[in-house]
N, C-alpha and C positions, 0 to 999 in steps of 0.2 A: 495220636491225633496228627494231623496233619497239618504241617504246619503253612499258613496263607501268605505272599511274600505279595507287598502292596506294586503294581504295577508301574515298570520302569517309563518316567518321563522324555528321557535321551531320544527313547525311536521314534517318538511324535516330533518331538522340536526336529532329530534329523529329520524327519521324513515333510513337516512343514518347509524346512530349510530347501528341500528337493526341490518340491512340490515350486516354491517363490522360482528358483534357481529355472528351471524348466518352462515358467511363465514367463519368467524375464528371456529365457534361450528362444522362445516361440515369439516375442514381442519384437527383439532385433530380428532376427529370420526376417518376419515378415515387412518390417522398415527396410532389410536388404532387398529383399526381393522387390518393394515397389521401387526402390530406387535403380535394382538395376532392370524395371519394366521399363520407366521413364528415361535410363540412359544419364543419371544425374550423380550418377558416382555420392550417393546419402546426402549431398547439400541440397534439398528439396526448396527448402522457400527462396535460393537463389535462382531457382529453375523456375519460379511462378513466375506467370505474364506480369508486366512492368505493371499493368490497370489492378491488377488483383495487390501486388503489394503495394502500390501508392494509397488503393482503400484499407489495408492494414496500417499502414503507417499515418494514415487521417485520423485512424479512432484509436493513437494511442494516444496517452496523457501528453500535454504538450510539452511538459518537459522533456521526453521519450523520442516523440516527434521531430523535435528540432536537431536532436543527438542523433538520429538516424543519418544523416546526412554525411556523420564523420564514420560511416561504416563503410561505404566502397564509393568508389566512384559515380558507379551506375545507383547506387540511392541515394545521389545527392542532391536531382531535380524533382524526386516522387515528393517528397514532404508538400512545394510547393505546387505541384499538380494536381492538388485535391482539394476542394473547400476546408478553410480554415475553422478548426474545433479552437478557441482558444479558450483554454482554464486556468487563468489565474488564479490558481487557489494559492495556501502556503509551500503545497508542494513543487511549487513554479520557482520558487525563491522564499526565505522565511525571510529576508529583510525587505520594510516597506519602500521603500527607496529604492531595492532593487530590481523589485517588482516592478514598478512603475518604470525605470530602465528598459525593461526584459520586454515589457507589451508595447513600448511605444518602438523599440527595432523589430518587434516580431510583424507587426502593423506596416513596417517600412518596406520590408523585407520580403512579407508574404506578400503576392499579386492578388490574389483574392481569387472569387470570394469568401465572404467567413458565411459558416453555417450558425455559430454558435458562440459567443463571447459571455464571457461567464469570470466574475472580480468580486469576490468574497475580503470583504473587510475593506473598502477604500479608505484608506488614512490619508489625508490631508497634514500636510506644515499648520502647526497653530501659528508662527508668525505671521503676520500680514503679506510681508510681500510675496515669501515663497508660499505662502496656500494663493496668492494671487497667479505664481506661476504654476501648479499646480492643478488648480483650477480649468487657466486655461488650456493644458492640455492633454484635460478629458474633455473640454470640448471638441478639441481636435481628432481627438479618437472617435470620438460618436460622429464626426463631422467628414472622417473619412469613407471616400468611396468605394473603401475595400468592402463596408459594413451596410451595403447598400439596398441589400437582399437579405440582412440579416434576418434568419428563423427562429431563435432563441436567444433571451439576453438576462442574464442573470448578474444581478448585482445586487451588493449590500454593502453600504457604508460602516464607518468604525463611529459612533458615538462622538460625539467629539465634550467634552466638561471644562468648565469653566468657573470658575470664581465668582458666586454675587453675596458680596459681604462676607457672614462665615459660614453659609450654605454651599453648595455643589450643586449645581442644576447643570439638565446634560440637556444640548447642543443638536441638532442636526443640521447634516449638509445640506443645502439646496438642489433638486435632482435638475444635473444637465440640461438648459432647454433643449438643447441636442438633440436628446434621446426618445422626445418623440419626434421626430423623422423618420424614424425607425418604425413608427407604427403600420404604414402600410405592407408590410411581408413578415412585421413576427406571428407567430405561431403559438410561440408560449414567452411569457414574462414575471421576473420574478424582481422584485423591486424591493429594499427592507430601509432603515433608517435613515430618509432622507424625509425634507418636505418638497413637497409638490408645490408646482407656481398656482400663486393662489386665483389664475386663470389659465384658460385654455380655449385654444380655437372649436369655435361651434363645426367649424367642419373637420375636427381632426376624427379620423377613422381610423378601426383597428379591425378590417376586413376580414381577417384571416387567423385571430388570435381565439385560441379554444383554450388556455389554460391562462388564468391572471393569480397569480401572489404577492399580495400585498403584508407586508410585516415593519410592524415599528415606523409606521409612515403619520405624518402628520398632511392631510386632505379635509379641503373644504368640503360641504355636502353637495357645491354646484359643480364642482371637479368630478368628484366621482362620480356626481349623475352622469354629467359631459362622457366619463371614459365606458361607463357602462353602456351606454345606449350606442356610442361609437364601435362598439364590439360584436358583430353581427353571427357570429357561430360560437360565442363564447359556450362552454361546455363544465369547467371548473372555474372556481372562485374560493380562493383561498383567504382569509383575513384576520389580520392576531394584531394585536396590540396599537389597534389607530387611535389617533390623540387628534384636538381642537376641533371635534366635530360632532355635533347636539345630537344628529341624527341622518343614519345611513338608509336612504331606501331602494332597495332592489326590486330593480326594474325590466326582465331579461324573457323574452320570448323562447331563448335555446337552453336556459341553465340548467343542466342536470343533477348538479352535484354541488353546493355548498359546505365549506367547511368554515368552524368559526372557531378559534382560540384565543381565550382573555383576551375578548373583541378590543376593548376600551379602556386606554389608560388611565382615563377622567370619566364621569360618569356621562351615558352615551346612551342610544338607543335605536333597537335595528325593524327596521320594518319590509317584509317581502311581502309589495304592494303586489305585483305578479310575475309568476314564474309559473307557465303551465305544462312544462317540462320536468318540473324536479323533482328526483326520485330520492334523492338521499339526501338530509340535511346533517351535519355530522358537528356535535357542539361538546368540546373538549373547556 
C-alpha cells in the first residue's frame, strides 16, 4: 500500500511569506514613485499646501495640536491659523489643576476663533477661596472673545460631596452665567452636572442649536420651557438623570428625535405636549 505523507506546511508559510514580501515591495514602489511624480524626495505631507496641513493639524487631539508646533519651523503658525478644536479631556493633562493651567494659556495663546470647546469633569477647589478663584476663571473663559462664534460646547462638571451630619449628599456646580452668551452660534450643546440659574432671560435664543444634551442637571420647568422654545431648529434632545423638577413638557415644532435615560432622579414626569415632527422617541 502506499504509503499517504500528510502535506508539507513550510511552502504555504514561505510562499504566504512571498506573497506579504512582494505586497509590501509593490506598496513602497508605488509611495516611490508618487514621490518622485510630485518632486518630494518621499516627505509628502511636508510637500502639502500650508491650508491642507493647518486643517490637519486643527482636527488633531489638542494635545497633538499644540506639540505640532515643536516639529519645524514652518508648522509653528498652522496650529494657530485654524479655528480652535479645544478638548479638554483627561488626555489634555490627568491632573485637575493642570488642566485648568493648560486651557486658560491655550485660550491666551490661540487667536481664535474656537470651533469647539469641550471640558469633561470640571473639578473645582472645595475650599472657599480657591473654588472662588476658580470660579472666576471659567467665567472668564466663557467670557472670552475667542469663544464668540463658538459652534459646540461640551461640558460636564465633577460632582462635588459634602458632609450633612453622617450622610453624603452630593453637590453641584452652578452652570456659568457666561455660558449662555454663547447661545446665539452654538449648534450643538452638551451640558451634565451642574444646576442651571433658577432664571433666564425671556429673550435668550438658541438660533442655530439642533443637538441639546442635558445629563445630571438640576432645571426648573420654567427654565427649560425658556431654553426649549428659544431653540428654533432643534432637531435632537437628549435627557438622563434631571432632578428638582415635578414636570418636563416638550414643547418643539422641529423635534425629531428624543432620547430619554433614567429621566429622573426624584420622582418626575414627562409630557410631549407637541412635537409634530418626531419620528423616533428612544427610552432606555
Amino acid at each position: 500500500m502506499a504509503e499517504i505523507r500528510p502535506k508539507s506546511t513550510f511552502c504555504g508559510r514561505k510562499s504566504k511569506q512571498c506573497s506579504d514580501e512582494a505586497s509590501g515591495s509593490r506598496s513602497r514602489s508605488r509611495s516611490h514613485k508618487l514621490a518622485r511624480d510630485c518632486g518630494c524626495d518621499g516627505d509628502l505631507i511636508n510637500n502639502l499646501p500650508d491650508v491642507i496641513l493647518a486643517t490637519i493639524v486643527s482636527l488633531l487631539p489638542t494635545k497633538y495640536g499644540v506639540r505640532s508646533q515643536a516639529v519645524a519651523r514652518r508648522w509653528r503658525p498652522l496650529w494657530r491659523s485654524e479655528p480652535l478644536n479645544l478638548d479638554a479631556s483627561y488626555d489634555l493633562c490627568s491632573n485637575d489643576f493642570g488642566r485648568f493651567s493648560l486651557v486658560s494659556r491655550i485660550l491666551c495663546d490661540h487667536p481664535g476663533p474656537a470651533r469647539r470647546f469641550a471640558f469633561d469633569r470640571i473639578h473645582l477647589h472645595r475650599e472657599e477661596k480657591r473654588y472662588a478663584e476658580e470660579a472666576a476663571q471659567l467665567e472668564s473663559w466663557f467670557n472670552s472673545p475667542l469663544l464668540d462664534n463658538l459652534q459646540e460646547l461640551d461640558i460636564v462638571f465633577s460632582l462635588l460631596e459634602y458632609s450633612c451630619g453622617q450622610s453624603e449628599k452630593e453637590k453641584r456646580y452652578p452652570l456659568p452665567p457666561s455660558v449662555l452668551r454663547l447661545a446665539p452660534t452654538l449648534q450643538l450643546a452638551r451640558i451634565g452636572s451642574c444646576d442651571f440659574p433658577m432664571e433666564i432671560s425671556p429673550a435668550l435664543n438658541f438660533p442655530l442649536l439642533r443637538q441639546l444634551d442635558l445629563w445630571r442637571v438640576s432645571i426648573s420647568e420654567d427654565v427649560f420651557s425658556g431654553v426649549l422654545s428659544g431653540c428654533h431648529v432643534l432637531e435632537n434632545l437628549y435627557l438622563s438623570e434631571i432632578r428638582d423638577v415635578g414636570c418636563l413638557r416638550i414643547c418643539s415644532p422641529t423635534l425629531r428625535i428624543i432620547v430619554i435615560s433614567c429621566l429622573f432622579e426624584d420622582n418626575g414626569e414627562l409630557v410631549i405636549m407637541e412635537a409634530p415632527r418626531l419620528e423616533r422617541l428612544l427610552l432606555h
